[in-house]
Structure formats: C-alpha cells, structure tokens
Phi, psi and omega in degrees: 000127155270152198272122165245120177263134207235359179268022174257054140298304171308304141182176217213155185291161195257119192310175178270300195289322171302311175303320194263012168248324186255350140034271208286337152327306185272349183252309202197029163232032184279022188279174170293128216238023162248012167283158188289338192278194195256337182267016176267329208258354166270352159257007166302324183258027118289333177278318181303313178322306158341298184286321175298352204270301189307309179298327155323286190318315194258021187071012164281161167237185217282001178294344178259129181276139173227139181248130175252148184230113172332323172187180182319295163308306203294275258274335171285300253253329161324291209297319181285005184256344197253010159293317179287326177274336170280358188229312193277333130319290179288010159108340225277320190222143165203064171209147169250140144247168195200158158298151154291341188266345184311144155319160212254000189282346160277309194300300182322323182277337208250335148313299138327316197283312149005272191296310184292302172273337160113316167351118159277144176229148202228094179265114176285148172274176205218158203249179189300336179273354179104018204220129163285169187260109177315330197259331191262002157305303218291282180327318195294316209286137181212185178259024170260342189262132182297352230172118153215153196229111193216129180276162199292324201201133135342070220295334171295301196247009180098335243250142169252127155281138162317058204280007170285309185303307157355284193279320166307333154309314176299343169267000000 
C-alpha cells in the first residue's frame, strides 16, 4: 500500500539537497554557534552565511529584522503577545479580532491573553461554508483594534478565506 501524507502544512519532509548541506550541522557541528567556546564558535560562520543567503532571497536588507521560529505556533504566539505588549498595553489599542475557526496556535493564545491580560478578543462566526461575514468584520473593526487575524486556508476544512477583501476592510 502506498503511503500518503496530506498535513504538510504541519510539517513536512526535509528537501534531499538541505538535508546534505546540513549533515554536517546535524552530526558533527552542533555546537551552539553563539557560544564563546570554538566548538560553538566554529558554526558562527555558516549560520551568517546561511542569513546572508536568506535576507538576499528575500530582498531585505541587514537594517531589517528578521526572526526566525521553530515553528508556526512560536512565530503567532511572537506576534500576538508582542501586539499586546506594543499597542494594547500601552493604551494605543485594545482589541484583537480573529475568526472562530483560528488554528488553535491563534485561539488558545489569544484566550490567554483574553483571561489572563485582560485583552478584548472579538471572535467573528463563521456561516455553513466555513466563511466569516464581511459586513459583520467591517462592524467589528474600530480605530481601537490592534490586530485582526484570519487564516488564509483553513487546515481542517479547507475553506480558503477572502484575505484580499479581508485586509481592506482591516486598513
């Protein structure tokens, strides 16, 4: 029988040619390569190498930050908490809005914050197709909100949301 795996969005197998540039990363460089000692300090210059490659690929330049994340969940749970500590702490905004349907690496996170911080989150419904209501995001949205958050595709059901229409209502 063949085997198919249909989650890789979740994760996914390691390209062959990646796996054989980082080899040596994974066997017999592993040190930590921001430590002082040599054998950490001997992959300092292959992981910048590494960075130079990426900020080339993506046209930044080295004045642009860029955060790397182990994965989805770390790199939403960055954003939505430093949303909260740059705008809804300090007063400027204090609401997030999100689908009912976020992934739970939004919901879970954005619960927390909810309970814990005190944050209004504004969850929109979702209609028989699995679709928020444009008019009633539109309603939601006020010049108080920090944040709206709606995934692109649906990891359960499929359902592609409108995120062009999406983000013009959010600016």
């Amino acid at each position: 029988m063949q085997r198919v795996y249909l989650d890789n969005n979740a994760t996914t197998m390691v390209d062959p040619e990646v796996f054989e540039e980082m080899k040596p990363f994974f066997c017999d460089k592993y040190g930590n390569p921001n430590s002082l000692h040599s054998f950490g300090s001997e992959t300092h210059p292959a992981l910048r190498a590494a960075m130079d490659r990426l900020y080339a690929g993506l046209g930044a330049a080295d004045a642009d930050d860029i955060v790397i994340t182990s994965c989805a969940t770390e790199s939403n749970n960055w954003v939505l908490k430093g949303i909260y500590y740059d705008k809804i702490l300090t007063g400027e905004k204090d609401n997030i809005v999100i689908s009912s349907v976020e992934h739970p690496a939004i919901s879970a996170t954005c619960a927390f914050l909810e309970k814990i911080c005190g944050v209004k989150i504004t969850r929109l419904g979702v209609d028989k197709d699995g679709l928020i209501d444009l008019d009633e995001l539109s309603e939601k949205i006020n010049d108080k909100t920090a944040l709206v958050s709606v995934m692109w595709a649906n990891n359960e059901t499929g359902t592609i949301f409108p995120v062009k229409k999406i983000a013009q209502i959010a600016h």
